[in-house]
ROSE-4610 file (N, C-alpha, C; in Angstrom, 1 decimal, always signed):
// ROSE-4610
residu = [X/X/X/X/X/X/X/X/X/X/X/X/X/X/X/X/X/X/X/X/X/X/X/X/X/X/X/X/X/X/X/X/X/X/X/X/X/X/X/X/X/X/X/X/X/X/X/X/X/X/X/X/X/X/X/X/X/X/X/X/X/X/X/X/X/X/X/X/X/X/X/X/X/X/X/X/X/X/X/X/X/X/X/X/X/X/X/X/X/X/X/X/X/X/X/X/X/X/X/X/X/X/X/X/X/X/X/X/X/X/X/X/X/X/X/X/X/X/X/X/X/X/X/X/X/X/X/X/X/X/X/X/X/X/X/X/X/X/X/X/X/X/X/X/X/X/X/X/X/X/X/X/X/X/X/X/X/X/X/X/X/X/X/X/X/X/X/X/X/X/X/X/X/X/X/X/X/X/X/X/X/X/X/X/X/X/X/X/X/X/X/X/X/X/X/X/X/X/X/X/X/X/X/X/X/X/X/X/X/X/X/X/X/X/X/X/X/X/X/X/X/X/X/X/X/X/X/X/X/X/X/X/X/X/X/X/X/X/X/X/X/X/X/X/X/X/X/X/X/X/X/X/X/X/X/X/X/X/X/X/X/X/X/X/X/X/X/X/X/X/X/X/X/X/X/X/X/X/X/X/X/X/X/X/X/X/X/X/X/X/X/X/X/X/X/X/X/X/X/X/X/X/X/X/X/X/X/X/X/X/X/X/X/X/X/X/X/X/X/X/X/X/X/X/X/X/X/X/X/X/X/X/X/X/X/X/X/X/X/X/X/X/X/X/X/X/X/X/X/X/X/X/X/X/X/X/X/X/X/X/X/X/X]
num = [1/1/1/2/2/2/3/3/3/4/4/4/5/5/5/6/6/6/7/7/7/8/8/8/9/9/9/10/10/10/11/11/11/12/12/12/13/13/13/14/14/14/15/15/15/16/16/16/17/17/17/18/18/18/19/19/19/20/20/20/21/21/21/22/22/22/23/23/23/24/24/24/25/25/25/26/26/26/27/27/27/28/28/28/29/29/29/30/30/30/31/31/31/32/32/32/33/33/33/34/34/34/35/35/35/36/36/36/37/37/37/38/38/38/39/39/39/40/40/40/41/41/41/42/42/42/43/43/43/44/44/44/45/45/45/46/46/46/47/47/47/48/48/48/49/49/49/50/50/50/51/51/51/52/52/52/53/53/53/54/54/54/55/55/55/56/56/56/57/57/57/58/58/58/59/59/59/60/60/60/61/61/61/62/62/62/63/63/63/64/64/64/65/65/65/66/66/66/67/67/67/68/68/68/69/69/69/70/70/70/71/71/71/72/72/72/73/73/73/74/74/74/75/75/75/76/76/76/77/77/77/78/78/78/79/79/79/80/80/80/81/81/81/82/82/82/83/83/83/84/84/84/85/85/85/86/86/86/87/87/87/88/88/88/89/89/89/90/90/90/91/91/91/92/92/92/93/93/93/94/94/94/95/95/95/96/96/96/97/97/97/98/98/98/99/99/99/100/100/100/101/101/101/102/102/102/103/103/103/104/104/104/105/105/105/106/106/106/107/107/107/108/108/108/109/109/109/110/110/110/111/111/111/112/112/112/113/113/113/114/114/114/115/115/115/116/116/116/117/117/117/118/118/118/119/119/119/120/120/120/121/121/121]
x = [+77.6/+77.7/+77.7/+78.5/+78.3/+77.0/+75.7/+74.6/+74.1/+74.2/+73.5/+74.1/+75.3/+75.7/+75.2/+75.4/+74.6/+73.1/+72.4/+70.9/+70.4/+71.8/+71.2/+71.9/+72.7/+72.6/+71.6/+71.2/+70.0/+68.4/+68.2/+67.8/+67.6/+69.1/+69.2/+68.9/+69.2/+68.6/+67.5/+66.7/+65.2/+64.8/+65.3/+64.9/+64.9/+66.2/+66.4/+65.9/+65.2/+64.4/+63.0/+62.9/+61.0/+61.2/+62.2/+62.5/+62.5/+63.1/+63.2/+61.6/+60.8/+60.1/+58.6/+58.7/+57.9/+57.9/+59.3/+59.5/+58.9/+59.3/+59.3/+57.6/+56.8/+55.8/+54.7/+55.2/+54.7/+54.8/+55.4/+56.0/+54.8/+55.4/+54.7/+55.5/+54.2/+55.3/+56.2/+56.2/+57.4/+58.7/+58.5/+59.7/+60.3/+59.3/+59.4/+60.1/+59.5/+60.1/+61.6/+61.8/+63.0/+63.6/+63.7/+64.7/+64.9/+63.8/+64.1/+64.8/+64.6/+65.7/+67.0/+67.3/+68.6/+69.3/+68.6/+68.9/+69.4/+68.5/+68.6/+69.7/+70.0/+71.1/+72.3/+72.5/+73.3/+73.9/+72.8/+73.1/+73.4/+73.0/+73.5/+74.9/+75.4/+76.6/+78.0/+76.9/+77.9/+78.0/+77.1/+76.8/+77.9/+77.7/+79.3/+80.2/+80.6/+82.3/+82.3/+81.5/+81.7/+82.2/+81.3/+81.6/+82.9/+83.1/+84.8/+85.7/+85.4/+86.6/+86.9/+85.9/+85.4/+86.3/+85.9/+86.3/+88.5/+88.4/+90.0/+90.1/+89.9/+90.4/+90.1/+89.4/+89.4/+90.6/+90.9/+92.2/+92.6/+93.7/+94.5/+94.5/+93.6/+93.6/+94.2/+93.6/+93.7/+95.5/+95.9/+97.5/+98.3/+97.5/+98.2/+98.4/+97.2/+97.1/+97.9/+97.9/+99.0/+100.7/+100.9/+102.4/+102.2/+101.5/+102.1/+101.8/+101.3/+101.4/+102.8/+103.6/+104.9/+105.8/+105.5/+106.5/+106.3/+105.5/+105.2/+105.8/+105.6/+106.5/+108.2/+108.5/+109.9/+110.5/+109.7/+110.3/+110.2/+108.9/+109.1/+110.5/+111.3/+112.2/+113.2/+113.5/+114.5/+114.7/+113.5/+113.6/+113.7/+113.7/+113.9/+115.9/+116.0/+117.6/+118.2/+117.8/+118.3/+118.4/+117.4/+117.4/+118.4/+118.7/+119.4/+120.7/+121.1/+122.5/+123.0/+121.7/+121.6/+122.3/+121.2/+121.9/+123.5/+123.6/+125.3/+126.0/+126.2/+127.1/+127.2/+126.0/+126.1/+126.7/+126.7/+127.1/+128.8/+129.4/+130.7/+131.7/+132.4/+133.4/+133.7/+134.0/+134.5/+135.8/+136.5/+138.0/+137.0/+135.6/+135.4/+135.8/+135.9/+136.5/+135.1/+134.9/+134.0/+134.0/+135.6/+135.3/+134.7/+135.1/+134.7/+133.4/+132.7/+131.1/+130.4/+130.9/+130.8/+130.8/+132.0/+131.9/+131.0/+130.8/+129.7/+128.1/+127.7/+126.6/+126.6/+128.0/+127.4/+127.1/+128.0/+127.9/+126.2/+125.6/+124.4/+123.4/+123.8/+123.0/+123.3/+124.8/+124.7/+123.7/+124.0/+122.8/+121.9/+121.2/+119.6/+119.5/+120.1/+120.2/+120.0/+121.0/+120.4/+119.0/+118.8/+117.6/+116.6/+116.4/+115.4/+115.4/+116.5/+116.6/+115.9/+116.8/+115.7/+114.4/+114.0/+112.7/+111.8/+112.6/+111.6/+111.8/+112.8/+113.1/+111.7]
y = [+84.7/+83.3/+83.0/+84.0/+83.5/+83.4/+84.6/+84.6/+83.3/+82.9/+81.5/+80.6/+80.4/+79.2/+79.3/+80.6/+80.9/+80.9/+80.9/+80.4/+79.0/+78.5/+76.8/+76.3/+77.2/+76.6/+76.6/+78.0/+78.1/+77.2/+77.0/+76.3/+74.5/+74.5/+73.2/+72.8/+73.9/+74.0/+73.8/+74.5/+74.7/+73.4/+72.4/+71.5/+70.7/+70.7/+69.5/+70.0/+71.5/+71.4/+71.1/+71.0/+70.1/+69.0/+68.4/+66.9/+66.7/+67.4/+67.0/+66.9/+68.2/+68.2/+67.4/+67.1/+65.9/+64.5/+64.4/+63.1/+62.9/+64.4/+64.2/+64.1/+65.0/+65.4/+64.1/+63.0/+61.8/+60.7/+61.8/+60.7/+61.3/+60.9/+61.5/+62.9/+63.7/+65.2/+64.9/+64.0/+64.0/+64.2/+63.1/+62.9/+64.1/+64.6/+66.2/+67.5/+67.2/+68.4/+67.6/+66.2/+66.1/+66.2/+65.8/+66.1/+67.6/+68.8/+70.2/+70.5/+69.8/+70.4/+70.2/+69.1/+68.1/+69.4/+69.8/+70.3/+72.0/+72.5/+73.5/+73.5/+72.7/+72.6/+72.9/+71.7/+71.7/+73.3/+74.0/+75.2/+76.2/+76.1/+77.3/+77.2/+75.5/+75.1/+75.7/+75.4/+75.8/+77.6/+78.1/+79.9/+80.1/+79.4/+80.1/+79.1/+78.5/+78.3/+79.4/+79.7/+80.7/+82.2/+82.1/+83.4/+83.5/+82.6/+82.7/+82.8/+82.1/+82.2/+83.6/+83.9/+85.3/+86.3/+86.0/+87.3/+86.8/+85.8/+85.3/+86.1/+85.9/+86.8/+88.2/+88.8/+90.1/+90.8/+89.7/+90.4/+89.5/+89.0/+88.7/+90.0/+90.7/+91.5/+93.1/+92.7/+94.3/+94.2/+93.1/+92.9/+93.3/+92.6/+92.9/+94.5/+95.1/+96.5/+97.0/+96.5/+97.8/+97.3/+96.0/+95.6/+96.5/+96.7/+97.3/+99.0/+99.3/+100.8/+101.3/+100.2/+100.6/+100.1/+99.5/+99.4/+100.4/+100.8/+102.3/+103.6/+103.6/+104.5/+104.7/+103.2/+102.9/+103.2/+103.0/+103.0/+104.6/+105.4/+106.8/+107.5/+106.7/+107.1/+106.8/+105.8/+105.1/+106.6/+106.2/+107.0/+108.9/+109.3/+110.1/+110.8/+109.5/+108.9/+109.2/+108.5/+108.1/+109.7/+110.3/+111.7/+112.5/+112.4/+113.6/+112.6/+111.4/+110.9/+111.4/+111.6/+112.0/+113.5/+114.3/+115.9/+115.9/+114.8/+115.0/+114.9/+113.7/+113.6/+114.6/+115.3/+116.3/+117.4/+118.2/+118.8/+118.3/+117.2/+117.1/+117.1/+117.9/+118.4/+116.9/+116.6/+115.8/+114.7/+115.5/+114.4/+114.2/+114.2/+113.1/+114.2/+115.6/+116.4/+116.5/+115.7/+116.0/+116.6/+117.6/+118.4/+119.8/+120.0/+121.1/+121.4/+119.9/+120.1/+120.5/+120.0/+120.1/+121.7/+122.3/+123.4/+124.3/+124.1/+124.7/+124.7/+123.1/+123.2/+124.2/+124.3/+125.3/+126.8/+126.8/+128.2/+128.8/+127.5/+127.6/+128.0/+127.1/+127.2/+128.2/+129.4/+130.4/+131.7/+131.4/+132.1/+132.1/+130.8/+130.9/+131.5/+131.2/+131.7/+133.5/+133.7/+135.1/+135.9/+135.1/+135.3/+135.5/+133.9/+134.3/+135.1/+135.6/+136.4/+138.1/+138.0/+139.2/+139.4/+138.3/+138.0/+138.7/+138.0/+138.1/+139.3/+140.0/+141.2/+142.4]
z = [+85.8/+86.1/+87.6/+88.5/+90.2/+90.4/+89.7/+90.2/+90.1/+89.0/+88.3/+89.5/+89.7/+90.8/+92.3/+92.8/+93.8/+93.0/+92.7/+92.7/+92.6/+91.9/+92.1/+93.3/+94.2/+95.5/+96.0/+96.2/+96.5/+96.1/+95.1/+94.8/+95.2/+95.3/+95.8/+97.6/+97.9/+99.7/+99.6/+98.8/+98.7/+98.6/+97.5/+97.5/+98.3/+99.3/+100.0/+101.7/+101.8/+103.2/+102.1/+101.3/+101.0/+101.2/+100.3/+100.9/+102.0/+103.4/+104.9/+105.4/+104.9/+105.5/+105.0/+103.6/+103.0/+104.0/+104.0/+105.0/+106.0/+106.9/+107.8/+108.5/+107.8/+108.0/+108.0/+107.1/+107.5/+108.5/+109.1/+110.7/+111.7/+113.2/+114.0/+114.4/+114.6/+115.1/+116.5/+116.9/+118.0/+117.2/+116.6/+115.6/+115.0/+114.5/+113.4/+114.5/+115.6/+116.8/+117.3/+117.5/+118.0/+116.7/+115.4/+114.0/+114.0/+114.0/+113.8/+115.3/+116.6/+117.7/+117.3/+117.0/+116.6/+115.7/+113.8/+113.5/+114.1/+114.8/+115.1/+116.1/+117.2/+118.1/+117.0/+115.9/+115.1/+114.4/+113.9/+113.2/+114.6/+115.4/+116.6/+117.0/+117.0/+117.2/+116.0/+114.4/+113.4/+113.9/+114.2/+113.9/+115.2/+116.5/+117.6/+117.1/+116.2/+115.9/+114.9/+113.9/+112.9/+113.6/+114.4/+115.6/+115.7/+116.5/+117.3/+115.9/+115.0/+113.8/+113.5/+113.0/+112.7/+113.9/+115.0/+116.1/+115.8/+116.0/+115.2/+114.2/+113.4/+112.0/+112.3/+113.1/+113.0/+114.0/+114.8/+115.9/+115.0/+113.9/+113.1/+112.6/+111.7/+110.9/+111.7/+112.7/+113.5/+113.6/+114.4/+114.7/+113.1/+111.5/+111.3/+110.2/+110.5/+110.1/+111.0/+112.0/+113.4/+113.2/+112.5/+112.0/+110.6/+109.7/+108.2/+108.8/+109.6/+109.7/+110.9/+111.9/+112.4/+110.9/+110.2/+109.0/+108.8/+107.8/+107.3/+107.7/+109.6/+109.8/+109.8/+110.0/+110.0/+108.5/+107.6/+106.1/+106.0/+106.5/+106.0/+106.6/+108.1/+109.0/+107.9/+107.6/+106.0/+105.7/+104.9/+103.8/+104.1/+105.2/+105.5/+105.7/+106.2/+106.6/+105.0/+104.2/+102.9/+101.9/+102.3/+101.4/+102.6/+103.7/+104.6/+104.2/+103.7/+103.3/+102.2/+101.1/+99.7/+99.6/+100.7/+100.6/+101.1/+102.1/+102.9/+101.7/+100.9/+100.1/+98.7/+98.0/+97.2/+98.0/+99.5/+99.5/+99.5/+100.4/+100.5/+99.0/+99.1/+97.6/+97.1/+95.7/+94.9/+95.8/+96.4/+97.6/+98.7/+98.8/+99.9/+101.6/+101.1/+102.4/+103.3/+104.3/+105.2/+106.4/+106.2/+107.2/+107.0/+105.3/+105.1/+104.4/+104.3/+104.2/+105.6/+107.0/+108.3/+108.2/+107.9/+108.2/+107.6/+106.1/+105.1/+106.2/+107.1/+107.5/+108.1/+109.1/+110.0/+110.1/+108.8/+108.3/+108.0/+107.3/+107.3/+108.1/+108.8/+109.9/+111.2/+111.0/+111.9/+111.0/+109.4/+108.6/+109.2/+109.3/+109.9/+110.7/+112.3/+113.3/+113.4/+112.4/+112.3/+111.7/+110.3/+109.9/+110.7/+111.5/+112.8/+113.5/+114.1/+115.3/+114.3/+113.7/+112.6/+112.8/+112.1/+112.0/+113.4/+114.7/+115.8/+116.7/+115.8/+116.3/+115.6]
């Protein structure tokens, strides 16, 4: 169905430059050159506002693809935050002891320390 509506736009343009120019063509061609300048000023005028709109919305669009990709990073930082809260509290014991989950990390992490040092040995 859009085809159909766009073709009887089309269609109807068609009709109404025969009609301009049926008219017109019965005048004198001064007339026919000053009506097609007139026109033509007119459509160059509509084509640079269309321009500028256009170059508008495209720095709209750019500003706001560059706002949803610092969200994007901020949410992956969230959510980054949110899983390293997730791991704190499964390791801390059932009473809430957060000194001796503190101490568990570090225990861990003198593990690693060694593993590596292994490793690069």
């Amino acid at each position: 169905m859009k085809r159909q509506g766009n073709s009887c736009r089309i269609e109807r343009k068609y009709l109404s430059l025969c009609r301009f120019w049926c008219t017109y063509m019965a005048d004198s061609p001064r007339n026919v050159i000053d009506s097609l300048h007139t026109h033509v000023t007119e459509l160059i005028t509509r084509h640079e506002a269309l321009r500028e709109r256009c170059e508008k919305l495209e720095s709209r669009l750019r500003e706001r693809n560059n706002t949803v990709e610092e969200l994007k990073k901020k949410l992956e930082g969230i959510e980054s935050k949110y899983r390293n809260l997730l791991m704190a509290q499964a390791v801390v014991s059932e009473k809430g002891d957060f000194s001796e989950a503190r101490s568990r990390f570090e225990k861990l992490v003198r593990e690693i320390d060694k593993c590596i040092s292994l490793l690069n040995d």
